[in-house]
C-alpha positions in Angstrom: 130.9 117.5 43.9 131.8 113.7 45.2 132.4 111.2 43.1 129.0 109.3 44.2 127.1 113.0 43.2 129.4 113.2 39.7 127.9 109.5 38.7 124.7 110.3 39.5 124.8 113.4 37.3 126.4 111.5 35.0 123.5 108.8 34.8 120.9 111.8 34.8 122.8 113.9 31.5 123.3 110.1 29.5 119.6 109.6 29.8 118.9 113.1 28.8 121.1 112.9 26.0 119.4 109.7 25.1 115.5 110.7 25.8 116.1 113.8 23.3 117.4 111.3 20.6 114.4 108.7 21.2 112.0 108.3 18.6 109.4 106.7 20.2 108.1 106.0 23.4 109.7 102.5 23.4 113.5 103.8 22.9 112.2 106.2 26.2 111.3 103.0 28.1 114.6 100.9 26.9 116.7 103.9 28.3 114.7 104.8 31.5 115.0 100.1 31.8 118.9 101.4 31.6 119.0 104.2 34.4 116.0 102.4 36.8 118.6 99.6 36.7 121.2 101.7 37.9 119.6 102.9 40.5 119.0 99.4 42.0 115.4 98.7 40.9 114.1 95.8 38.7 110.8 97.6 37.4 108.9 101.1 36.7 105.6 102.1 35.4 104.7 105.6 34.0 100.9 106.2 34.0 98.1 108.6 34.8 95.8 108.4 37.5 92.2 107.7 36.3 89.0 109.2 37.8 87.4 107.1 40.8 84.7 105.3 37.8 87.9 104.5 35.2 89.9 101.9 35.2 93.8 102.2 34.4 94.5 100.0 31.4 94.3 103.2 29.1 96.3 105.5 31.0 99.6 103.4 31.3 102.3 105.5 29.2 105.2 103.1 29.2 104.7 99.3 31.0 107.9 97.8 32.7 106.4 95.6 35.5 106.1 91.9 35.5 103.4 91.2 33.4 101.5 89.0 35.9 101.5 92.2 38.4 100.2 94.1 35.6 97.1 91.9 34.8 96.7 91.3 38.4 96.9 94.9 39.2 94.5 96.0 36.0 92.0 93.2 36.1 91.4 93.7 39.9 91.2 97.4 39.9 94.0 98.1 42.3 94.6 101.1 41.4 91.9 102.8 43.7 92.6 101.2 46.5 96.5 101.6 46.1 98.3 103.5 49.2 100.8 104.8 46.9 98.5 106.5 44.2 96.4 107.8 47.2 99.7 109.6 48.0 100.7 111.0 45.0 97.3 112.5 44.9 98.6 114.4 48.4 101.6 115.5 47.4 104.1 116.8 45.0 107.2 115.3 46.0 108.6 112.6 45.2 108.5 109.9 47.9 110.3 106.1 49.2 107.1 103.9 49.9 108.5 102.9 53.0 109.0 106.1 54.7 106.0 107.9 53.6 103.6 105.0 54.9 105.5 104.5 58.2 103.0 104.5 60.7 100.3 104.6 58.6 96.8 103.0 59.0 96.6 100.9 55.9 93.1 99.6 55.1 92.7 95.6 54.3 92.5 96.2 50.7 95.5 98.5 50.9 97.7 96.1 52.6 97.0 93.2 50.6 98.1 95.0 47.4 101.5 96.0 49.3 102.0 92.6 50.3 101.0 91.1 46.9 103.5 93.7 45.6 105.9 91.8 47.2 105.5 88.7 45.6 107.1 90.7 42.0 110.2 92.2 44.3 108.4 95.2 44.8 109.0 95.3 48.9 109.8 99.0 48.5 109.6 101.7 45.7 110.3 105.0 45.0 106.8 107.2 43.1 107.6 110.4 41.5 104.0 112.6 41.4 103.1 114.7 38.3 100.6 117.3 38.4 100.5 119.1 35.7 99.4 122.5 35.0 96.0 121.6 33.4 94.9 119.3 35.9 96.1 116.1 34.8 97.7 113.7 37.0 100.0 111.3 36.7 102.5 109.1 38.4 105.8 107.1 37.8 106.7 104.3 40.0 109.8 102.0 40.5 109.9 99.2 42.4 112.6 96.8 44.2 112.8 94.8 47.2 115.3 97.6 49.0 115.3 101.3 48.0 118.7 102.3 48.9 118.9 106.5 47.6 121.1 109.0 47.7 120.0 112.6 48.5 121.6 113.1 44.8 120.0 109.9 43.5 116.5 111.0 44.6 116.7 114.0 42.8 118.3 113.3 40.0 115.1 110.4 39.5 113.3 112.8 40.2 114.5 115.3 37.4 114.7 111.3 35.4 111.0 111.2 36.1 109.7 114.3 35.1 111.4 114.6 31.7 110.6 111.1 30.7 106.8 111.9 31.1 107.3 115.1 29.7 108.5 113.2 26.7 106.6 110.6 26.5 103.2 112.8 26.7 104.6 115.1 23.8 105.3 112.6 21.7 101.7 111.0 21.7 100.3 114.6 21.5 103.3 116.5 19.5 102.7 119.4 21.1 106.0 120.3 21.4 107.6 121.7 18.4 110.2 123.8 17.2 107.2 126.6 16.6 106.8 126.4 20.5 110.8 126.4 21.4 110.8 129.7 19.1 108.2 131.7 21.0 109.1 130.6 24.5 111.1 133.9 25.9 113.5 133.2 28.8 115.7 136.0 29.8 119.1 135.8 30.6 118.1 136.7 34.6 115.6 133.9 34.3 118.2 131.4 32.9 120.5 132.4 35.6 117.9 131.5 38.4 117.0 127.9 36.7 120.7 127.1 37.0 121.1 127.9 39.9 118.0 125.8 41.0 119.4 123.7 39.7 122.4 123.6 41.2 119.9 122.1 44.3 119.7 125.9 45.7 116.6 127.5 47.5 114.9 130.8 46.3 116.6 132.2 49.7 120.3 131.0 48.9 119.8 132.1 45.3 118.8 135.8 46.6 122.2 135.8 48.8 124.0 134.6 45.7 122.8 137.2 43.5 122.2 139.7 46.0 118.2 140.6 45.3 115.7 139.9 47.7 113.5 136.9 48.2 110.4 137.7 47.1 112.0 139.4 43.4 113.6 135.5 43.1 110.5 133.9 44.2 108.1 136.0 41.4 110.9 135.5 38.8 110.4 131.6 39.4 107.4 131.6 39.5 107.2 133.5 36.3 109.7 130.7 34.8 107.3 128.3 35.9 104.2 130.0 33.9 106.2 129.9 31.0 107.3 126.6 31.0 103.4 125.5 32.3 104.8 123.4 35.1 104.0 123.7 39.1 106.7 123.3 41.1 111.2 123.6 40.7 111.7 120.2 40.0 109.2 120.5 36.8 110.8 123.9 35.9 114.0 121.8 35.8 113.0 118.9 33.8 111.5 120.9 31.0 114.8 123.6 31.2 116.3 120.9 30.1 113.6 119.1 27.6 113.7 122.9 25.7 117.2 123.3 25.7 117.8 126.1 28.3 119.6 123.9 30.4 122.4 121.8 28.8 
């Protein structure tokens, strides 16, 4: 691992470390304020994605934008109307604003909200999708005038992302208890495969690693993934780490 890859790490286990300490969801926005700036941008949001007739106010889970963006944003409805929540509704992975609306037909409202965006240093951005098991959706967002990430950076925010919601949603549901951490059941085999995904490898590099073949890897992930009620790795990964079976 290079020294840019160890840091990053580094940045990803301190706010881990941190997140499972937190209290409340403000000590989880104080220490995801700590690691957005490190990453290079100057504000985040964290908030589901209302239905077509709501409005967003009540869905925002933690609030670090300029607060003149915010009321902007909430009073005039942006939300539905916002290239980059349209997105996240597409797709599970995470994305750079720029480079997954290059080239794309932008209506007028859509482009005046990315240009207004501007005005708060929000030029560019990096969203992190969250689809949850049960339907709900949800997004987290940072923002800065020039996203400038890593491969190692992307994923470790990504990772970032997904535990801080994780967290954020448990705590204003406590649905996660020590009742649940006792009756989840991962096997030694199945621990084995989270680590090495993540360790960044594919199902197919994990089967050569281990020497089984695809399709047994891809079931037993997918099996990890029931368990854990997530939808994709990076999920898997998050809450692997959120339970304690990665450390």
């Amino acid at each position: 691992m290079d020294s840019e890859a160890l840091a990053t790490a580094n940045v990803m286990f301190d706010f881990i470390s941190d997140a499972a300490l937190a209290k409340s969801s403000e000590d989880i926005l104080m220490s995801l304020n700590r690691t957005a700036s490190h990453f290079g941008f100057s504000c985040f949001a964290m908030s589901g994605i209302p239905l077509p007739t709501e409005r967003i106010d009540p869905y925002f889970l933690l609030n670090a934008w300029p607060y003149e963006w915010f009321e902007r944003y909430s009073t005039g409805n942006y939300v539905h109307a916002d290239p980059v929540i349209h997105l996240s509704k597409m797709q599970d992975g995470a994305f750079v604003w720029s480079e997954a609306l290059q080239g794309q037909e932008l209506g007028r409202h859509a482009r005046r909200i990315m240009m207004e965006a501007r005005e708060f240093k929000m030029k560019d951005g990096y969203s992190v999708p969250l689809h949850t098991a049960d339907g709900f959706q949800a997004i987290i967002t940072f923002g800065s005038e020039k996203v400038d990430l890593s491969r190692a950076a992307r994923g470790a925010l990504h990772i970032i992302s997904i535990y801080a919601h994780n967290t954020v949603r448990s705590m204003l549901t406590k649905n996660v208890s020590s009742q649940d951490r006792r009756l989840l059941r991962i096997t030694a085999r199945e621990r084995e495969i989270i680590q090495w995904c993540a360790a960044g490898k594919t199902a197919v590099e994990i089967a050569a690693i281990l020497g089984r073949s695809h399709r047994t890897i891809q079931n037993e992930i997918l099996n990890v993934q029931r368990k854990l009620d997530v939808v994709n790795s990076a999920q898997m990964i998050a809450e692997s780490f959120r339970y304690g079976i990665l450390r």
